[in-house]
C-alpha positions as CSV (number, residue, x, y, z in Angstrom):
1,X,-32.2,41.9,-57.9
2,X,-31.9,40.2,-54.6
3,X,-28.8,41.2,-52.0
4,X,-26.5,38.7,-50.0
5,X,-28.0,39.5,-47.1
6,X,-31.7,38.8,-49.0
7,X,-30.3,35.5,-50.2
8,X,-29.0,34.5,-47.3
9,X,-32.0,34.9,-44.8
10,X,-34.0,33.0,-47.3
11,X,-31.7,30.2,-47.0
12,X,-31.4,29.9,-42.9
13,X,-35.0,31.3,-42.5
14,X,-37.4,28.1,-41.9
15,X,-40.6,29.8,-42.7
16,X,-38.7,31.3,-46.3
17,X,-37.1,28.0,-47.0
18,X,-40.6,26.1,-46.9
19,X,-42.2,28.7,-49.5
20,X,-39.3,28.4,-51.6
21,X,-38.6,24.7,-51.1
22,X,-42.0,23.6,-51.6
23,X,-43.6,23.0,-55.7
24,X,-46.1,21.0,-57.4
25,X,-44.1,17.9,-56.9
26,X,-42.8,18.4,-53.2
27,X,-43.8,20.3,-50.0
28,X,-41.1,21.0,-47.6
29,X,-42.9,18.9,-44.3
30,X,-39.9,20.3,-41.9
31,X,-37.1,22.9,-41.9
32,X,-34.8,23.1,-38.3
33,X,-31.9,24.8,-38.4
34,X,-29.3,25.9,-35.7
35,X,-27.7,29.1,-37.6
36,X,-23.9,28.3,-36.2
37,X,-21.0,26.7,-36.8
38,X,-21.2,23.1,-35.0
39,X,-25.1,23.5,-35.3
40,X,-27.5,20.9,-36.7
41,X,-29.9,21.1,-39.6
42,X,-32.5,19.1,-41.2
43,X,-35.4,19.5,-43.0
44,X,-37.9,16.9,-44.5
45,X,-39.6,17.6,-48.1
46,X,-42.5,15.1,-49.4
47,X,-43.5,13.7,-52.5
48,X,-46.8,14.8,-52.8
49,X,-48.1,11.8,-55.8
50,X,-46.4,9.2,-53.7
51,X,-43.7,7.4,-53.7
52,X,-40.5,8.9,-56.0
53,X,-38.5,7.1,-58.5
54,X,-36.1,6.5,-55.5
55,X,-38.5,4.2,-53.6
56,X,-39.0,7.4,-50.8
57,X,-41.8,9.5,-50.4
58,X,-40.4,11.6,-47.5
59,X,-36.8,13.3,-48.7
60,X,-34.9,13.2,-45.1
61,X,-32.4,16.0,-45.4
62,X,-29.9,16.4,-42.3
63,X,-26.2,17.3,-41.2
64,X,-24.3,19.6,-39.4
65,X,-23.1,23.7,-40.4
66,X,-18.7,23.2,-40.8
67,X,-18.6,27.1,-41.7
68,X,-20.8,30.0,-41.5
69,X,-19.8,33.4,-42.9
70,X,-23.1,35.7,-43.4
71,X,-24.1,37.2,-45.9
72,X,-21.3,35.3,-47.9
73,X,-20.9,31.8,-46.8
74,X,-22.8,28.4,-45.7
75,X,-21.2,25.0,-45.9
76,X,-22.8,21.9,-43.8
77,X,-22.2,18.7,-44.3
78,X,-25.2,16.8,-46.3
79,X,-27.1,13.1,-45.7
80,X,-30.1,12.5,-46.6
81,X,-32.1,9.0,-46.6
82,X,-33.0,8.2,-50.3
83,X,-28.8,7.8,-51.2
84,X,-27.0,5.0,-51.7
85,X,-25.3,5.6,-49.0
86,X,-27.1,7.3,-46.5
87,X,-24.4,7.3,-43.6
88,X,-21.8,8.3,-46.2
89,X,-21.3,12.5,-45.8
90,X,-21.1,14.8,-48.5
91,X,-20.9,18.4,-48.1
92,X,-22.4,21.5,-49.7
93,X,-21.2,24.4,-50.5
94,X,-22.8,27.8,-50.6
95,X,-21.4,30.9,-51.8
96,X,-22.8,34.2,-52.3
97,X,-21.4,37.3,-53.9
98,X,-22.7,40.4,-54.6
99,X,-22.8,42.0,-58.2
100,X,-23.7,45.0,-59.7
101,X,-27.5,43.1,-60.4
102,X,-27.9,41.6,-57.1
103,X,-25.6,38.2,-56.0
104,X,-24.3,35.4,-57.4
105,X,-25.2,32.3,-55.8
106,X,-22.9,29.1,-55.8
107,X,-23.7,25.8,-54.6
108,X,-20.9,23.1,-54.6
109,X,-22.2,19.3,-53.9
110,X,-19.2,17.4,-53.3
111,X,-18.8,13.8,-51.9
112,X,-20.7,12.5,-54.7
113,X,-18.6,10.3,-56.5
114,X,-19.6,6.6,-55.3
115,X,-22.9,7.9,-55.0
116,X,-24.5,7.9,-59.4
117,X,-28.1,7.4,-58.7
118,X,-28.1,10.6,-55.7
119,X,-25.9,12.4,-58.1
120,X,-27.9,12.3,-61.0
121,X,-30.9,13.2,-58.9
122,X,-29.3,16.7,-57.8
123,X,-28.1,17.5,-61.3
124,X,-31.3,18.5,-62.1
125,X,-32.6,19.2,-58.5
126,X,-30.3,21.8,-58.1
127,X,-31.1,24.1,-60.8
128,X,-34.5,24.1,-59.9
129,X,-33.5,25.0,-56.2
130,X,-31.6,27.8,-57.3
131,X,-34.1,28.8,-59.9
132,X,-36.3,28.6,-56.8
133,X,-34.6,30.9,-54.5
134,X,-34.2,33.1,-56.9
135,X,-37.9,33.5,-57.7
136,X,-38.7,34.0,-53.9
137,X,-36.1,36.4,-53.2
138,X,-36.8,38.7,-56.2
139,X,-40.5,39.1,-55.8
């Protein structure tokens, strides 16, 4: 049982993010993040056997923060190097809210549409991020 406000600091905080981020397949190499709206992100995980299905072995994450509501919202704009289309945006969508066992998390990837091989790649990758997160923050 983890609050917003847990939840959310283990999202914006670099140091959290790389403990949760990282697993035996990938360690988080870089986390920035410039907590605002308008402010830039980016972090950098890598494939520790080599190189991924994808032809990558350094995930390049990056974008910007559109909205930024603590302990209850986070939505940046997502690129990253290993899509299709790497200039194309997509946005993500985070949304926490509490319960009576701790908080709900959300996440909303949209902008994948044109994109199949990036958006097969987060269906599964983002239930292990949020099964993640949820480990860190509740022990």
């Amino acid at each position: 049982m983890a609050s917003p406000q847990r939840v959310f600091q283990a999202l914006i905080d670099p140091k959290q993010m790389r403990e949760w981020g990282s697993n035996t397949n990938f360690e988080v190499t870089l986390w920035e993040i410039d907590a605002r709206v308008g402010g830039l992100w980016r972090f950098v995980s890598h494939e520790k056997s080599g190189k991924h299905e994808t032809g990558v072995s350094d995930f390049d994450h990056h974008g910007k923060i559109l909205e930024l509501d603590p302990p209850k919202l986070l939505v940046q704009t997502w690129f990253a190097n290993w899509h299709e289309s790497p200039t194309r945006e997509t946005v993500v969508r985070w949304e926490l809210t509490p319960t009576a066992k701790g908080t709900k998390l959300k996440v909303m990837h949209s902008g994948l549409a044109q994109m199949p091989s990036a958006r097969k790649g987060y269906s599964g990758g983002w239930s292990g991020l949020l099964e993640a997160i949820k480990k860190y923050v509740e022990k």
